[in-house]
C-alpha positions in Angstrom: 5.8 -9.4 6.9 8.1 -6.9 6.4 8.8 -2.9 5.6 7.9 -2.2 1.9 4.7 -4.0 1.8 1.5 -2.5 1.0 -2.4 -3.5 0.8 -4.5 -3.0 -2.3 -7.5 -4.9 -3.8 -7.4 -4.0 -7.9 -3.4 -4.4 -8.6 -2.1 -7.6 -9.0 0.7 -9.1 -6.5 4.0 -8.1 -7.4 3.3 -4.9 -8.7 5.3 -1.6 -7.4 3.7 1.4 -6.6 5.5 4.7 -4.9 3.9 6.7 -2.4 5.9 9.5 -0.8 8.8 8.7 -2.1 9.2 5.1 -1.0 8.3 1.9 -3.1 6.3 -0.5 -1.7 5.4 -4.3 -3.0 1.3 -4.9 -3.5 1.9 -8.2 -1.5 -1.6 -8.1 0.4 -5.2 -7.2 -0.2 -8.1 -5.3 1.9 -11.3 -6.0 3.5 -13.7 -5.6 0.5 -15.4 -2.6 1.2 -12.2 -0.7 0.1 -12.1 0.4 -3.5 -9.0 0.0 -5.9 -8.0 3.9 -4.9 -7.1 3.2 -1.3 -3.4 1.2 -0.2 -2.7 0.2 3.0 1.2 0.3 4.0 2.5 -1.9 6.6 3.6 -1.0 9.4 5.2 -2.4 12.8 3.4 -1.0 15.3 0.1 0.8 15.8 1.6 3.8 17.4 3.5 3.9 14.2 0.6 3.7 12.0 -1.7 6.1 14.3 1.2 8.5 13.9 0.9 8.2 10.0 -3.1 8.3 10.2 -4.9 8.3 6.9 -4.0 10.4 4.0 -4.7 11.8 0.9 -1.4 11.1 -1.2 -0.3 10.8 -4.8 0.2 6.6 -6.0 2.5 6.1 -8.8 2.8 2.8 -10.5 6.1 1.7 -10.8 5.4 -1.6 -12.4 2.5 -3.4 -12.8 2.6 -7.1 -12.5 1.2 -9.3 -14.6 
């Protein structure tokens, strides 16, 4: 684990997707009931990520692995 890793369950590992600003590395998938539209982004703590909370932002795809 580390900082610049997110969750997704449609785009392949490797790919790079920016969210806010920030790229992250797909490195990690979801529990299946998630569709392709939603990304988790790691985190270190859950304070951290309850601070976050869920949002509704813009993904663009950097690169798409193949």
């Amino acid at each position: 684990v580390r900082n610049g890793i997110v969750a997704n369950n449609c785009l392949k590992f490797g790919s790079v997707v920016k969210i806010n600003g920030h790229e992250y590395v797909v490195e990690d998938r979801m529990a299946r009931r998630f569709s392709c539209q939603y990304f988790d982004i790691f985190m270190w703590s859950i304070d951290e990520a309850l601070e976050f909370g869920r949002q509704n932002l813009e993904v663009k795809i950097v690169y798409a692995a193949d």
